[in-house]
C-alpha positions in Angstrom: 0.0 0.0 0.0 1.4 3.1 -0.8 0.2 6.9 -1.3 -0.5 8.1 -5.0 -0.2 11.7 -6.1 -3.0 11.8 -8.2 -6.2 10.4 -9.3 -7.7 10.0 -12.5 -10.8 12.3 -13.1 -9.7 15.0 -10.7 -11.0 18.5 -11.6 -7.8 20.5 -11.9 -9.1 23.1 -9.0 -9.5 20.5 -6.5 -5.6 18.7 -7.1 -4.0 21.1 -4.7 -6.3 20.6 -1.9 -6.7 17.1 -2.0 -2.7 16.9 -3.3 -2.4 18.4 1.2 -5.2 15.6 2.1 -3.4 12.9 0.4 -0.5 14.4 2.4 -1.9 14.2 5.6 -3.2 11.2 5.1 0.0 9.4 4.5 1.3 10.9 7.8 -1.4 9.7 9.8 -0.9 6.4 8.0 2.7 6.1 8.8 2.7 6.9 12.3 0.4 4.5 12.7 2.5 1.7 10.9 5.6 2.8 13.0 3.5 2.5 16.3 2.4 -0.9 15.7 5.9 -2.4 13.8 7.2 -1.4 17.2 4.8 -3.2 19.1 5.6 -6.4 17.1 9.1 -5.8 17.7 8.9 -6.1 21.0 6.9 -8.9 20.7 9.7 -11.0 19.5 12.1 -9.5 21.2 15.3 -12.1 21.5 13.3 -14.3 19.5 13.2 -12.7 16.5 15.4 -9.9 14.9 14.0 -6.2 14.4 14.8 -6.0 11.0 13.2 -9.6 10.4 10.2 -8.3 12.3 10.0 -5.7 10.4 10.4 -7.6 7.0 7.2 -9.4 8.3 4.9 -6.9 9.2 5.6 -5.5 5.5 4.7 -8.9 4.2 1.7 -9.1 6.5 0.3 -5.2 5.7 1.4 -5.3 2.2 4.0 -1.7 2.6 5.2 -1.4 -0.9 8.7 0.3 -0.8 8.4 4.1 0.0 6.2 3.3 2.7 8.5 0.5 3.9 11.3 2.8 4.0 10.0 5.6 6.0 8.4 3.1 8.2 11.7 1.0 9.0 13.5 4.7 9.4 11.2 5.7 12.0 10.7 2.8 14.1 14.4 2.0 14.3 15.3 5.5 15.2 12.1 5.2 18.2 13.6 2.3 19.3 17.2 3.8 19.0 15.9 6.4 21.7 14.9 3.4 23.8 17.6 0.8 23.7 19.1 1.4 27.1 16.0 0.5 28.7 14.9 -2.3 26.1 16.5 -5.8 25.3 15.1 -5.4 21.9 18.6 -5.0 19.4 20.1 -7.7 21.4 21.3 -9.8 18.8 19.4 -13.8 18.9 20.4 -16.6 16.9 18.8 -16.6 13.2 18.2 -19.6 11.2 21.0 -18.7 8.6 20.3 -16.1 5.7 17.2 -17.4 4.3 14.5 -15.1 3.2 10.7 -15.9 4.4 9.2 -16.8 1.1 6.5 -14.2 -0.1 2.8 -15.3 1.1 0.2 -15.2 -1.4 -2.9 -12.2 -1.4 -4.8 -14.3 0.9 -6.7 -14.3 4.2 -4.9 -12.4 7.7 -3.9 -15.5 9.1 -3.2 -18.0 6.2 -0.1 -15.2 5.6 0.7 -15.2 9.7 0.8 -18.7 9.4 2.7 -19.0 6.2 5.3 -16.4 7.2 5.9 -18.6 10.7 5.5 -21.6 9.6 8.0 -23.8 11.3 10.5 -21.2 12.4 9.3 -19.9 15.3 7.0 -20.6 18.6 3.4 -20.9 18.5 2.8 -18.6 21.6 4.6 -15.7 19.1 2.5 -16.2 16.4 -0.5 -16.2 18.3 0.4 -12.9 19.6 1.2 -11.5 16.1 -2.1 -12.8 15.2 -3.6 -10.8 17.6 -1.4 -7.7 17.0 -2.1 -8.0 12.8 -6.0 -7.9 13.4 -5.5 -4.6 15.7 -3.3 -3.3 13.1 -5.4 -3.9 10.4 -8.8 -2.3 12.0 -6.2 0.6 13.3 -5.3 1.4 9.8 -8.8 1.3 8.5 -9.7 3.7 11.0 -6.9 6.0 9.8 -8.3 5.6 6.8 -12.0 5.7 7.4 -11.0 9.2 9.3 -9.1 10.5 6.2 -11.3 9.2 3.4 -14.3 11.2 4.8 -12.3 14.5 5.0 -11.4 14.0 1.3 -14.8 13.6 0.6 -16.0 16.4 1.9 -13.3 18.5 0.1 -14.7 17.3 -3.2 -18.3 16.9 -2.1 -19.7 19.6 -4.9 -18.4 17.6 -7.6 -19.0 14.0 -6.8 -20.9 11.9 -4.5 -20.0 10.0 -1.5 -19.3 6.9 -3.2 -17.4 7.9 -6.0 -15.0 10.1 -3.5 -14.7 7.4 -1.4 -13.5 5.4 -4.4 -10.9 8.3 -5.3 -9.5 8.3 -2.0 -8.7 4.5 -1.9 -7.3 4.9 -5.3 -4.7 7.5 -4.0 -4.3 6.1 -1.0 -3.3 2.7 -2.6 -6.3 0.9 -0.7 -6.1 -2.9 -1.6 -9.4 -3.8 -3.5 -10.5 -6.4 -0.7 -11.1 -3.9 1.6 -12.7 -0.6 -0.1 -16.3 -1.9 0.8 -15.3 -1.7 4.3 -13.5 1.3 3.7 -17.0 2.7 2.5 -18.8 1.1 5.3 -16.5 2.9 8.3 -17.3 6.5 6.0 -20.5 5.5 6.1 -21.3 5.5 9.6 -18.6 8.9 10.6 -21.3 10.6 8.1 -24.1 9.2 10.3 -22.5 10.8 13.5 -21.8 14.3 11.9 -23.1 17.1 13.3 -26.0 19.3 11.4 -23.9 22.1 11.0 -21.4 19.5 9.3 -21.4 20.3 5.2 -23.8 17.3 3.7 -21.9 14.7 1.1 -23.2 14.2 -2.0 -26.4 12.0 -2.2 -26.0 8.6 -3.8 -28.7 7.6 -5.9 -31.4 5.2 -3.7 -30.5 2.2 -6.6 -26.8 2.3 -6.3 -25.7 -0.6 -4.1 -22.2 -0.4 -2.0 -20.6 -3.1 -4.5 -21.3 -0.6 -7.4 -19.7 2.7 -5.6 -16.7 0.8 -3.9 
């Protein structure tokens, strides 16, 4: 998952000010990533290496490149701040230089279970089970949060749905999870206040699966 610049269809009056909301919105999205590849570094502390750890939670929530980069940057320098009081960078015995093999686009935990398969203790990958499913609804919170402020920027022009379907393509939203995505906006509209700006009305015969 990574940030785009731009998306297709974008009046060219609105690309600055959604250009600062994409912006935002990749902040937000990787200081939640470094929070919780953190976490899951010190969950296999002296088990498991930090930068293996960190190779995994890429694998598990799909950080392409740029995102990866920031993200290792940041945590290693948090836990840099840290490493007098933390066990963490303590180096542990590794099973040689072999790469976990890339799991396929399938469920949560038939990628937890592929990536541990073997190598490590169950009690660990129970706990990263645990952590991925908080990480994943964490995210989609961030999300949720910043796909509704993009929609309201380009409200006039298109309707809830469709802006919804912008921001998950700038935001490099995997497809499996944009009905959700749409869901979670869904209900922030429900809670807005009246003197909130209304979103654009979807048509009564437009079902989620066709907007998303």
């Amino acid at each position: 998952m990574s940030i785009r610049p731009h998306v297709k269809g974008m009046p060219s009056e609105l690309r600055a000010e959604t250009a600062i909301l994409t912006a935002v919105a990749r902040e937000a999205l990787l200081d939640c990533h470094v929070r919780h590849v953190v976490e899951l570094i010190e969950l296999g502390r002296g088990r498991v290496p930090p930068e293996r750890m960190i190779e995994i939670y890429a694998r598990l929530h799909f950080l392409e490149i740029d995102m990866l980069a920031d993200v290792r940057g940041r945590a290693l320098a948090a836990l840099g701040e840290r490493v007098l009081h933390y066990a963490v960078l303590t180096p542990v015995e590794d099973a040689g230089d072999e790469k976990y093999p890339q799991p396929p686009h399938t469920g949560v935990w038939s990628r937890v279970r592929s990536i541990f398969r073997g190598r490590i203790h169950h009690s660990l990958r129970r706990e990263v089970d645990r952590h991925t499913g908080q990480t994943e609804i964490d995210l989609m919170e961030v999300h949720a949060e910043h796909a509704l402020r993009f929609a309201r920027a380009v409200e006039r022009q298109f309707a809830l749905g469709r802006a919804v379907r912008m921001y998950a393509e700038v935001a490099g939203l995997r497809e499996s999870l944009r009905e959700t995505l749409y869901l979670l906006v869904l209900s922030r509209v429900g809670d807005s206040t009246p003197d909130t700006p209304v979103l654009g009305i979807m048509e009564a015969s437009t079902g989620i699966a066709a907007t998303v």
